[in-house]
N, C-alpha and C positions, 0 to 999 in steps of 0.2 A: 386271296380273298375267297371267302368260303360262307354257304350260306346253311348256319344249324337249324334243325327240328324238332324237338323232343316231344313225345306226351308217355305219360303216365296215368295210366286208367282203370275202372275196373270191368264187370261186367254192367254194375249198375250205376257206372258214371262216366260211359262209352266218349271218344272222342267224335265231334262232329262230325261226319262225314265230310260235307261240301264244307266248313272250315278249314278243316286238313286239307284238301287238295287248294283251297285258296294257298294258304300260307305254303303249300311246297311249290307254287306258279310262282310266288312274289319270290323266294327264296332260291329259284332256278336262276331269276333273273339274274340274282348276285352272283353264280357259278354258273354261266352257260357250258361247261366243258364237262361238266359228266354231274350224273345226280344217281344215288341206289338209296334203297331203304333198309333196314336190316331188325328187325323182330326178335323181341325176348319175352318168351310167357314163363313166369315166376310166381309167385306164391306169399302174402302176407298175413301172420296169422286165420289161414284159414280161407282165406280170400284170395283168389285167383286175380292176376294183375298182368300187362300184357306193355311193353313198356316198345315204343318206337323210335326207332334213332334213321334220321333223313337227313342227306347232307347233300348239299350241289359246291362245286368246284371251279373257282376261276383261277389256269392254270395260271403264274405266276414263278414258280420256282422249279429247277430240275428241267431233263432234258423230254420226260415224257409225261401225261398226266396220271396223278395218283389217284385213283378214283378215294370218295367216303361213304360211310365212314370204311376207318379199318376195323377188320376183324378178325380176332385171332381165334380161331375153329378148336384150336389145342386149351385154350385158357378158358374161349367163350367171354374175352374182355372186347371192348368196343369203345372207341375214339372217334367225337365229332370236333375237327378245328378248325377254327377258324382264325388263322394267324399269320404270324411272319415272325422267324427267330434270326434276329440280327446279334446274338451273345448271349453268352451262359451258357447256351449247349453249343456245341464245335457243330456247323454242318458246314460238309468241303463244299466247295464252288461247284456247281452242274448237280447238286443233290437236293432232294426234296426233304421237307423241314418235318413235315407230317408225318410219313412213315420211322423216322429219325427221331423224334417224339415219342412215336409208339413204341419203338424197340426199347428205349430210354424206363417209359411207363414198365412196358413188361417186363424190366431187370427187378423191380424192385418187390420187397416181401413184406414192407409194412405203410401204417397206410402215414407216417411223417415220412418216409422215402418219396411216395407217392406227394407232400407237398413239398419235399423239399424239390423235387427234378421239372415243378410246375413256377416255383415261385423264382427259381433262378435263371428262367427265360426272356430275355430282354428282346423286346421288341412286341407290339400290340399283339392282343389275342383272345378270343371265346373262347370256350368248350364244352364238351360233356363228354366226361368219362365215366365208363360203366364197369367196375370193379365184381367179377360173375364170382370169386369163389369166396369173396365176402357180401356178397350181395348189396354192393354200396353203388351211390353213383355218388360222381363229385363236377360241379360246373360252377363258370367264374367269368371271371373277368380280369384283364391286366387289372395293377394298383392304379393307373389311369385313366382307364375306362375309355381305352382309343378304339374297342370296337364293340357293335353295337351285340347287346342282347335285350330281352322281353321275358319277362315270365308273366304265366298265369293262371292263378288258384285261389278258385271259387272253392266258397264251402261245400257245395253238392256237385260237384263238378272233376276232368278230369285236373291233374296237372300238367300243363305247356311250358316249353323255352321254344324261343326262336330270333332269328336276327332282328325278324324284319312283323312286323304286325299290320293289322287293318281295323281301325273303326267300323262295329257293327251299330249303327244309330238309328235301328229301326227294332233291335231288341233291348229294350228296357231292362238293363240288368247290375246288380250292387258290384259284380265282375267286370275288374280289365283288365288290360295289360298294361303293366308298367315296365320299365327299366329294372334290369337287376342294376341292385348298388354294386359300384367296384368298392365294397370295402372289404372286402377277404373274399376266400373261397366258401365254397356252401357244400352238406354233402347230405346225401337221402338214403338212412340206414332201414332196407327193406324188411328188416329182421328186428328191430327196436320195439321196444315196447313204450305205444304210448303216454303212460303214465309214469314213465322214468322222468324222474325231476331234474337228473342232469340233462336234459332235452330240453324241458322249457325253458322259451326266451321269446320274444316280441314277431320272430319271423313268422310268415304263415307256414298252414301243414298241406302236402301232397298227397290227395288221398289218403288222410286221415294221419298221415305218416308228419312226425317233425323232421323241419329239417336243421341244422345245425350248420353254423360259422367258425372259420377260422378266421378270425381279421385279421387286418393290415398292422402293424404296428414297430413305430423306430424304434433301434437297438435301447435306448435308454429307457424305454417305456414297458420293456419284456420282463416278466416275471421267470425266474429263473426256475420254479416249479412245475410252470407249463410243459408240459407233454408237446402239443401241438401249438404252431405258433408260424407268423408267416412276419418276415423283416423286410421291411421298406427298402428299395435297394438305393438310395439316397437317405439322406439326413437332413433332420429342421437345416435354413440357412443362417450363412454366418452370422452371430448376433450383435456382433462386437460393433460398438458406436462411433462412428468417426469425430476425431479431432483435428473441425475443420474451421478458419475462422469465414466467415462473410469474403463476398469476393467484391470489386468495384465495378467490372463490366461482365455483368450475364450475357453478354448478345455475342459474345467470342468464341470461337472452341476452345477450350483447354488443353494447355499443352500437355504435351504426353512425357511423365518420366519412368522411370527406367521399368518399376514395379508395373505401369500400366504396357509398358511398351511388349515384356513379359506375358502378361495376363494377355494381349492382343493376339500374340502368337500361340498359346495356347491354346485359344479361343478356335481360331482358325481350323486348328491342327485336330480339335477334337469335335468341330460342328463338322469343320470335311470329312471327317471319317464317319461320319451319323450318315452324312450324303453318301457317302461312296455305298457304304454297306445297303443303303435302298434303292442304290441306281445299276449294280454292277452287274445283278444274277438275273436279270429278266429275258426270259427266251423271245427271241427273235418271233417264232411260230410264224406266220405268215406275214407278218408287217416288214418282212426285209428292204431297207431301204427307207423305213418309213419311221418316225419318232416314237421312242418307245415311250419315252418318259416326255409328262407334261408336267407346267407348271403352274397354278394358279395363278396368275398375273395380274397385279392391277399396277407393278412397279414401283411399288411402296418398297421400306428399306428390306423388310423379312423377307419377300419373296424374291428379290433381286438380287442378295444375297447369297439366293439356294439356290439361284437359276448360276451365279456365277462359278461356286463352287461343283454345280453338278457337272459343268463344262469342262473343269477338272477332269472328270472322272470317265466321261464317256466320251467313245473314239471320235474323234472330230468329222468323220467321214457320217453322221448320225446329226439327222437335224434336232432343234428342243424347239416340243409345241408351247410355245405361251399364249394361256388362256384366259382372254379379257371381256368380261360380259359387262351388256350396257342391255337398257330400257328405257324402250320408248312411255315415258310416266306421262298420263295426259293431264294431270297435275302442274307438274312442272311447266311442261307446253305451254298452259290454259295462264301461268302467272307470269310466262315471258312473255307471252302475247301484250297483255297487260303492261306490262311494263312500257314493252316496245311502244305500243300505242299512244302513252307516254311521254316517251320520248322522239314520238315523228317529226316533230317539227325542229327537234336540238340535230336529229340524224342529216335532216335535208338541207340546214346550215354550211353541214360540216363539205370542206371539200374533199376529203377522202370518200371511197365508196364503201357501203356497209361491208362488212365479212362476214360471208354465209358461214353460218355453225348448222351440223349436222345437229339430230337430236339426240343420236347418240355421242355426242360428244359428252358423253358423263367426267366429272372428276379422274372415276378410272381411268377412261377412255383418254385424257389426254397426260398424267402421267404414266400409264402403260408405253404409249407411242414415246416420250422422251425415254425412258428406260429401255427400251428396245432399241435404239439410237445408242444410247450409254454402252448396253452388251455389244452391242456391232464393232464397237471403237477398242472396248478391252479382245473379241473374239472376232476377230472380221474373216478370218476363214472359217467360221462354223454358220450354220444354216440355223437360222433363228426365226422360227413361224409364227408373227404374230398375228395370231388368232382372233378377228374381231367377230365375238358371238353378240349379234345386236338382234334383241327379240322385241317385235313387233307388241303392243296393249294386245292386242288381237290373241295373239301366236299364246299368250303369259295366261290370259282367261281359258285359253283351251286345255294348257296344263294344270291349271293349279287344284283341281282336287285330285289329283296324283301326288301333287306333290304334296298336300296336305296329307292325304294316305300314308306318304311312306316315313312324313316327319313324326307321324304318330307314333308315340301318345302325348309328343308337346304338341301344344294347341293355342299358343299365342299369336298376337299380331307380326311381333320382331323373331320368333320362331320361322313365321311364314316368309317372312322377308327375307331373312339369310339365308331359308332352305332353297329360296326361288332362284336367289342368286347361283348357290353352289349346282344345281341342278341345271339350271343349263349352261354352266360353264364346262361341268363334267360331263354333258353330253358332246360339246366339243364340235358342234356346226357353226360355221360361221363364214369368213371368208379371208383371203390373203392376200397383201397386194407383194406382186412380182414383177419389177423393173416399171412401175407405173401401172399395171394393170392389174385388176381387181378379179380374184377366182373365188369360185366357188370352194370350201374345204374341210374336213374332216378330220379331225383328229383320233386316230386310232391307238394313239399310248392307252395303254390299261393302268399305269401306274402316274398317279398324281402326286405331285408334290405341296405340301400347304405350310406355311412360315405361320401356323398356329404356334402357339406357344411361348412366341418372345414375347409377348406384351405383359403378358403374365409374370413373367422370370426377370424382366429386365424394366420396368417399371413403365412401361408402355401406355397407361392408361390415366386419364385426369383422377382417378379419385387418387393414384398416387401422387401425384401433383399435391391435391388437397388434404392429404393424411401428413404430407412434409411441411404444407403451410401451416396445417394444426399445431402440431406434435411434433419437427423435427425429425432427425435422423430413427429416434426411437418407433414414434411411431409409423413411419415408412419402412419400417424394417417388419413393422408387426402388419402391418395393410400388407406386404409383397408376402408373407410368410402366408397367410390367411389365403392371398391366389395359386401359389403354390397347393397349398390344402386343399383347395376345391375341385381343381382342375378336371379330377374324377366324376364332380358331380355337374359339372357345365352339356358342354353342347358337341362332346365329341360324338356320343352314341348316334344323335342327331344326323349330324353331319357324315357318317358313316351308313346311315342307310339310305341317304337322299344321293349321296355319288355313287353307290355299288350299284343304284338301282339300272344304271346304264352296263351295268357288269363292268366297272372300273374299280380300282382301291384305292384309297388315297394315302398315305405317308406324311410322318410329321417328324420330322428332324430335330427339329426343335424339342423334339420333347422323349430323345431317346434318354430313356434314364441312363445312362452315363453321361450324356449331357447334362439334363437335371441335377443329377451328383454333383457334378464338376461346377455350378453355376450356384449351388445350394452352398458352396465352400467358399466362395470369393467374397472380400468385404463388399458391404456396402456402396461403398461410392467408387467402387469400380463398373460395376454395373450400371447405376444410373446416379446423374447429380443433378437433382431438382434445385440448387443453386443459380443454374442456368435456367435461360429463357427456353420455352418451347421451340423443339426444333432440333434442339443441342441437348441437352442436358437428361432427359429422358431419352434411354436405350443407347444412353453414349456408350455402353461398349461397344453395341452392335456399331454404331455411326465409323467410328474407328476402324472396326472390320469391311464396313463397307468402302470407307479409303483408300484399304491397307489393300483392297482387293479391286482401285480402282475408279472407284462407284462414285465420284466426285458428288454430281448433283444428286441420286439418289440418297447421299448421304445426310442431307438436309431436311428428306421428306416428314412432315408430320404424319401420326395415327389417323386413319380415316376410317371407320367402317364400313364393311361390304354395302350394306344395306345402302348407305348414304351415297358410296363411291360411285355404287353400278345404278343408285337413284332406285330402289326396289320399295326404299323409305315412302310412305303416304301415298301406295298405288294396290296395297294387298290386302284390300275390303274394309281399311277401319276407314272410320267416321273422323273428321278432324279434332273431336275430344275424348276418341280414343289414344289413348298408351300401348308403347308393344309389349310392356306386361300384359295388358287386356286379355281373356279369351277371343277367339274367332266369331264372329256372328254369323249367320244366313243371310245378313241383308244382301239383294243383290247390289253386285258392283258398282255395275256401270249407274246406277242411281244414284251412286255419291260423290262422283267425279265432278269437281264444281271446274 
């Protein structure tokens, strides 16, 4: 994890001073391990241009840190990344991916080399690369948009990239910062002339300068006269309709024949190898003894799956932090009270004695703890730390324009509520119970693991439910194909700058494009059979894999969202006729807590 900086300016459209060193503070945070700047003054039609590239480093890979950017002094080329390369380019075990990149960049003499050696990197990634003897820069984003960038270009102003941004809401300006789309790469020909008509298109200009796209686009869609062209490294999914009749009992698992039993092991073989390749290269550095790799946890079927397979992979002598966040919602409180109150007189009947519930006893909170039970039984020699991060109404007000800050430039209700949850799960306080006793504890893995991505792939979500009650096989083929499509344009970026902001990464298995590939090519009703009731029938491959790997009762769990699970839902400033589409308001909080 690495955090980029770019601007592009001139004499008379300077970068801000006190903004620039804002954004290289927020963007340290994401690499505490080493941060340089490295300056290019060049020349555009006449105009002096002065272009800066700032990069901070969380080390992650290799045996020593690589400082950023690199800079080749012989070339005068310049790489800012921000990534992880799990395939496409060979990097041996104990080596850094970054400088391995660079040498990669500097083999090549034209500028389709230069995308082909970008586009055949599997595994999340930003960048900016500065091409000095054609005077190009080129910056991007993986085809899924797993890690975060920002661009920003005002008409009289300089041009910015950076990971990570800040809301200035006290200057009034038609300028912000948005998200660059992952839909191809972009590149900024310093030397171009404005009025060249193969330049214009819809993007904005950098200092007067166009800039220009290569998109994303599957093999079947490629025009074979393109020059320049970048290929999706998966394909639309299977299309093919199943011929299936009605079954008489939805509420059973289906059995498993040969084709699925096939496709189970497959599954396995190629989601473990996604795990292995994120869990295997992480330096020890100081945490010896200590968990490198955590897990998001709330014991739901995706992430108890990742935690199972990650146990695979790492030496059993190594604890896995699982990380389960709950809140105190005085919402919820205020309508159990209610209830209770209620019910005093049915309680004091009864001859048993009431059962105290904590208030963190969220959804999460109490399938995390059965799942952490479940991993004990399949791994009962591995050291499983479950991790209860329980934040105080109090403790959540004190953070939350931070976290709004760094979710920015989303700005909704359910924005806020999932950034709140991932933010302090991946800061990782919370405590541990040991033989009966309760500690205080810490989680210092730097590398997260998140089961994003099956709900999406494997029909995980009610509108799929409801696109198969419409429309059948057909249109649940066209709804899962449509989630696949967006995935770029959802909430990864999001979610990448609210967990780095602790100097952590987070990783998604789930969504390494060789998986993607491999899940894009299985029929239909291998992956999920809305035939079946809830429970069963959606993400039944996964359910299967969870069997097949042990996970009895995990295997049953329904879809729950963060928001809901960890209670984050109607405590994160809306009005109760607000929506988490809504934008955010000012009203104060604690005035709407009924």
């Amino acid at each position: 994890m690495c955090g980029i900086l770019f601007s592009l300016s001139t004499e008379q459209t300077p970068v801000d001073v006190e903004e620039w060193e804002n954004l290289k503070e927020l963007n340290t945070r994401r690499g505490p391990d080493a941060q340089n700047l490295h300056q290019v003054h060049t020349s555009h039609r006449n105009q002096e241009l002065l272009l800066q590239f700032f990069s901070s480093v969380l080390h992650l890979r290799g045996s020593e840190t690589v400082p950023q950017p690199r800079y080749n002094s012989q070339t005068g080329n310049v790489l800012c990344w921000n990534g992880e390369i799990f395939g496409g380019i060979d990097v041996e075990f104990g080596h850094n991916d970054t400088q391995i990149l660079m040498d990669q960049l500097e083999k090549t003499t034209t500028e389709n080399d230069i995308l082909d050696v970008l586009q055949k990197i599997e595994g999340p990634f930003a960048f900016v690369y500065y091409r000095a003897a054609t005077h190009k820069i080129y910056f991007g984003r993986d085809c899924l948009g797993r890690r975060s960038l920002l661009w920003y270009h005002p008409k009289n102003g300089p041009f910015m990239l950076s990971s990570v941004g800040k809301s200035n809401t006290e200057v009034k300006t038609d300028s912000v910062w948005e998200e660059v789309p992952a839909i191809g790469f972009f590149s900024i020909d310093l030397q171009s002339d404005i009025n060249d008509t193969t330049m214009k298109n819809s993007l904005p200009l950098a200092c007067g300068i166009p800039i220009k796209l290569f998109p994303w686009k599957y093999d079947n869609e490629l025009d074979s006269l393109e020059t320049k062209r970048l290929s999706f490294p998966f394909s639309r999914i299977n299309s093919a309709i199943p011929e299936l009749s009605p079954i008489e009992k939805t509420n059973v698992e289906p059995a498993i024949d040969s084709q699925m039993q096939k496709t189970i092991e497959e599954f396995i073989s190629i989601l473990g190898d996604s795990v292995q390749k994120r869990v295997a290269d992480i330096p020890y550095l100081n945490t010896k003894g200590q968990a490198r790799v955590a897990i998001l946890f709330s014991g739901g079927l995706d992430c108890i799956c990742l935690a199972a397979l990650a146990n695979k992979y790492l030496p059993m002598s190594e604890s896995i932090d699982l990380l389960n966040v709950a809140f105190e919602n005085p919402r919820v409180e205020n309508a159990a009270k209610i209830r209770n109150k209620k019910n005093k007189k049915d309680q004091q009947t009864k001859e048993d004695m009431p059962i105290t519930r904590s208030i963190y006893d969220t959804p999460d909170r109490l399938t995390g703890k059965a799942g952490v039970e479940e991993l004990q039984r399949i791994a009962p020699e591995r050291v499983w730390n479950f991790v209860e991060i329980n934040v105080p109404y109090a403790e959540s007000l004190e953070f939350r324009q931070r976290i709004i800050d760094r979710m920015f430039p989303l700005d909704t209700v359910m924005d806020l509520s999932i950034a709140m949850a991932f933010w302090f799960a991946s800061r990782g306080k919370g405590i541990i119970n040991i033989n009966g006793k309760t500690n205080e504890y810490e989680s210092h893995a730097r590398v997260l693991l998140s089961g994003l991505g099956a709900d999406e792939q494997l029909g995980g979500y009610s509108r799929h439910r409801e696109a198969f009650r419409q429309g059948g096989w057909e249109k649940l083929i066209k709804e899962t194909q449509l989630d696949v499509d967006r995935i770029s344009t959802r909430n990864l970026g999001r979610d990448d700058r609210i967990m780095s902001d602790h100097g952590k990464e987070v990783r998604f298995p789930f969504l390494s494009t060789y998986v993607v590939n491999w899940l894009c090519q299985q029929p239909i009703q291998l992956k999920m059979d809305l035939r079946y009731e809830r429970g069963i029938g959606e993400k039944l491959l996964l359910r299967h894999v969870a069997r097949k790997l042990g996970l009895i009762n995990a295997s049953r769990n329904w879809k729950r969202a963060i928001q809901f699970g960890a209670k984050t839902a109607k405590m994160t400033g809306e009005a109760r006729s607000e929506k988490g589409q809504h934008k955010l308001t000012a009203i104060n909080q604690e005035e709407k807590i009924v």
